[in-house]
N, C-alpha and C positions, 0 to 999 in steps of 0.2 A: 770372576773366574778364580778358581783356587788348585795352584800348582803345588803341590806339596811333593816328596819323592815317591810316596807311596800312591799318590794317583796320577802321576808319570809312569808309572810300571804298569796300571791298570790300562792307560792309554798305550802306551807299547803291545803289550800283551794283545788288545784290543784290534790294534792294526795287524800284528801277524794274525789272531783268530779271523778277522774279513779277508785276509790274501788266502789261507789254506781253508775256509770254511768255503767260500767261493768257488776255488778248487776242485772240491771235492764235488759241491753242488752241482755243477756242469758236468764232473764225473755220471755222479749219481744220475741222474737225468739221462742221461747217452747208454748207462747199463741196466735203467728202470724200462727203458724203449724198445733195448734191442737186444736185453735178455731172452736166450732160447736155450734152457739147459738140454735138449735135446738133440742139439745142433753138434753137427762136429766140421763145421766150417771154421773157417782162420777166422773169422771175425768174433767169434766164439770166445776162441782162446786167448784172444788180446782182450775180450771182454773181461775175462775171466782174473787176466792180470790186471787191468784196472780196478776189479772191485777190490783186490786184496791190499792195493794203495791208496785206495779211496776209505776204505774201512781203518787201516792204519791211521790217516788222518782224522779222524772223527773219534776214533779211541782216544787218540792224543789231545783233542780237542776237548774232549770229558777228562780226561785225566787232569787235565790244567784248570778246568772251572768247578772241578767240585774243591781243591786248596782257593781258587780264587777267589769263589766265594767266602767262604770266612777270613780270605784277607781281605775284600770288600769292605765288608762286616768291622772286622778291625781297624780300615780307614778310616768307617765312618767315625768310629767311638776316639780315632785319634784328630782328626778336622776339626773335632766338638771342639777342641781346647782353642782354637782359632777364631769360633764363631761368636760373639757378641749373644746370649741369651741358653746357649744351647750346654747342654750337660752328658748328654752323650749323642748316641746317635740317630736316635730321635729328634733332635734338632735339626738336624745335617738333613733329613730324610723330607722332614715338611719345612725344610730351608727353601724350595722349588718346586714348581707343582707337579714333577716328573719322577720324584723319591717311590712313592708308595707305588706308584703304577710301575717303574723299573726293580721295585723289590718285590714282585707278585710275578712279575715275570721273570724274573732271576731264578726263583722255586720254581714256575711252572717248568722251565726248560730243563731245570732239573732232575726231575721225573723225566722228561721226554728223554734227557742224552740217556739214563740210566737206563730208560724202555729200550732206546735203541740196541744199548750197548749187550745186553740180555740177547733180545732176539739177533743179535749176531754172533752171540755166543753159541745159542743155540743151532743158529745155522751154522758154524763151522765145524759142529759135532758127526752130521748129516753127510757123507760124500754127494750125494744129490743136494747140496745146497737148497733145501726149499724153501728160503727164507731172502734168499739174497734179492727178490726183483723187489719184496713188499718192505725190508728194511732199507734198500735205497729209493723206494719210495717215499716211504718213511721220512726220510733226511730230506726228501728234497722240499716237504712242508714244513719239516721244522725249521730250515735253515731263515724261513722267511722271518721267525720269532723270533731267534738267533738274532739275525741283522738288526731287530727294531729295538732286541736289547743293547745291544752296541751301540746304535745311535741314539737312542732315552739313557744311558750312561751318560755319553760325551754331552749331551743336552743339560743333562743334569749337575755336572759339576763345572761346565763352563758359565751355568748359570747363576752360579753361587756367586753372593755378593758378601767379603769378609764385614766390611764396612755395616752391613745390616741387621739389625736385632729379629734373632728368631726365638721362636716358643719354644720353651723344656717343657723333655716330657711330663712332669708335672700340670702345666697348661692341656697340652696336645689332648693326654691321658685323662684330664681330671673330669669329674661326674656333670661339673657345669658346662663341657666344653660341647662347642656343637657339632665338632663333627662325627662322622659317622661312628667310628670305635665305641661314640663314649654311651654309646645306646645298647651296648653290653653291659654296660655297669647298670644299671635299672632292672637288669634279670638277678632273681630270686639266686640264691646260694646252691639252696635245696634242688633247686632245677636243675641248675647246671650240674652238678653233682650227681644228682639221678642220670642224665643223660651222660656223662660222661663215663662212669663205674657202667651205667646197663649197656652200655654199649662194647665198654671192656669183655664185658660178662655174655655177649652174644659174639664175639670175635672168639672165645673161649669154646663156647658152645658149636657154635659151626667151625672150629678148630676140629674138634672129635667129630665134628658129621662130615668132616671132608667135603661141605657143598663150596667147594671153589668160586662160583661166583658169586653167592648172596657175599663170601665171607671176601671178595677183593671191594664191594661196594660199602660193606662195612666199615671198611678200612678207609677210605674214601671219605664216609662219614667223621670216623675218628680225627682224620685230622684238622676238621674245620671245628668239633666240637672238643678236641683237646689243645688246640690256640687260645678258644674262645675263654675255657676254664684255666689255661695259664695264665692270662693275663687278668681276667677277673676276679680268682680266687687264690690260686697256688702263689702265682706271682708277690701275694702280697704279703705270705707269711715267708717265704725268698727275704723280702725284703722287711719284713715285720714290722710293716707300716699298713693300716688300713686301708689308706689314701694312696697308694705309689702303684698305680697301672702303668707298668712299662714294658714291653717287651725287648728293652736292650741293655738295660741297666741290669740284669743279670748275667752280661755278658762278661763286665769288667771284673775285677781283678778283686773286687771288693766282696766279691761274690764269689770269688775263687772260679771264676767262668763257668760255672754250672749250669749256662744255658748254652754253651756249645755243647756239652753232653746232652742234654735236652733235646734242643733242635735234631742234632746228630742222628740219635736212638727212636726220634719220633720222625725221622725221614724214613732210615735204614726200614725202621717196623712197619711201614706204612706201605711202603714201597714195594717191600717183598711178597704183601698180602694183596695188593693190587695187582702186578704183573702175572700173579694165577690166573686170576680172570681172565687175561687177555694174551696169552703166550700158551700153546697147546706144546707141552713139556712131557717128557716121561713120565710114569709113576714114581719114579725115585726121586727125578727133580722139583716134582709139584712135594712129594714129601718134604723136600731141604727148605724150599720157598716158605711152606704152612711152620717151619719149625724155627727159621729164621727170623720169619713174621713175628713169629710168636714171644718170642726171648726177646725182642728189640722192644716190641709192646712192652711187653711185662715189667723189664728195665726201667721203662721212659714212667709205668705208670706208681712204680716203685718208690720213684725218685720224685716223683712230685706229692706223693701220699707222706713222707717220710716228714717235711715239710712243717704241714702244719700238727699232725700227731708231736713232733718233738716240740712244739713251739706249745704244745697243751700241758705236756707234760713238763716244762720247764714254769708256765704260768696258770695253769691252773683254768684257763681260758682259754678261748677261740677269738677270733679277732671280729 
């Protein structure tokens, strides 16, 4: 087990999210049941004032875990200097076999507080609240993913043994390695490349047709197929090494952290292109959503195009 102060905070933090995440959940649940907007009974109106403290808690709960996350992030890459093999955070990550699976849920829930946080925004626009029985609905599925992230944390870094040699990402990442990641590196340049720009290029396209939902599940696509080309291709001229698949080693300082902008700009774009599809918005707000999408795309795809073009024009070559 590794106590450092910065994963002392993440355990604190931890224990108050399960007391007021809890909270809320028991909330949520008791005004998912016996929600009746039609109703003008006392029971109504005490509902009424529960959901606005139940919603305050869950705002606050998103408010603290999207900084928490990339202080996570930042743990990991400062633990690395503790750990016998590891170089950043990627060691820390497949230090225990609960890393990868607590960082795919860390993103998933991501998305979900953000979903929530939308459709209650939307609902408090509404004097008929028509969103309130289905966004503490809502809550009260997620909260399950919630907890199991809390507990695959504390799992995870109680688990760590300083005393043990683990893999850098060099190993984790490298072409010989076997696990699953490294069966991206076997895919053609060209491919990746094709699907990632045509994919750009059809987010573009159903940009101007307005088809809201082809263009949330596109978005959807993008982000499994602009990971996959971060790390396979973009990734390497980042680091201008042929060989260095990492997806953290762009984090640090050596890199000017260009992959918090990254990640950042390819959540924000992803996210706001997604939630069209599934949140029935104004016309003015499904506009902001398609244009918000769109700039954060744009940005993200910018920034990793930029990359290897200067890395050509400084060597005359592609890597």
């Amino acid at each position: 087990m590794i106590l450092s102060p910065e994963v002392l905070t993440i355990f604190i933090l931890n224990i108050l999210f399960f007391i007021f995440g809890t909270i809320a959940f028991f909330l949520s649940v008791k005004i998912y049941l016996g929600w009746d907007n039609e109703s003008v009974e006392q029971s109504q109106y005490k509902l009424e004032k529960q959901s606005f403290l139940t919603a305050t808690i869950i705002k606050y709960i998103f408010a603290i875990k999207v900084p928490l996350f990339l202080f996570f992030i930042f743990t990991l890459d400062k633990i690395s200097n503790v750990l016998v093999g590891a170089m950043c955070g990627a060691g820390v990550v497949d230090a225990t076999p609960y890393g990868i699976y607590l960082f795919i849920l860390k993103i998933i829930n991501l998305y979900l507080f953000a979903y929530w946080l939308v459709l209650h925004n939307e609902d408090m626009k509404n004097e008929k609240l028509p969103f309130t029985k289905m966004k503490f609905g809502f809550y009260s599925i997620v909260y399950f993913l919630f907890i199991a992230e809390l507990v695959i944390e504390g799992l995870m870094f109680s688990s760590i043994d300083i005393d043990k040699m683990v893999s850098c990402c060099g190993t984790i990442y490298s072409s010989s390695s076997t696990s699953y990641i490294s069966t991206i590196f076997s895919l053609d340049s060209t491919i990746l490349l094709v699907l990632f720009y045509g994919t750009f290029s059809l987010i573009i396209l159903f940009y101007k047709l307005k088809f809201r939902y082809i263009y949330a599940i596109l978005n959807i696509l993008f982000i499994i197929i602009s990971l996959i080309t971060l790390i396979a291709f973009f990734g390497t001229y980042i680091y201008e090494l042929p060989t260095h698949y990492c997806p953290f080693c762009f984090l640090q300082k050596d890199y000017y952290y260009v992959g918090y902008i990254l990640y950042t700009t390819l959540f924000l774009g992803t996210f706001y292109g997604i939630v069209i599809g599934f949140i029935d918005k104004s016309k003015l707000e499904i506009e902001k959503s398609f244009k918000k999408s769109l700039i954060f795309n744009l940005l993200y795809v910018l920034i990793v195009t930029v990359y290897p073009v200067i890395y050509f024009l400084k060597n005359g070559v592609w890597l």
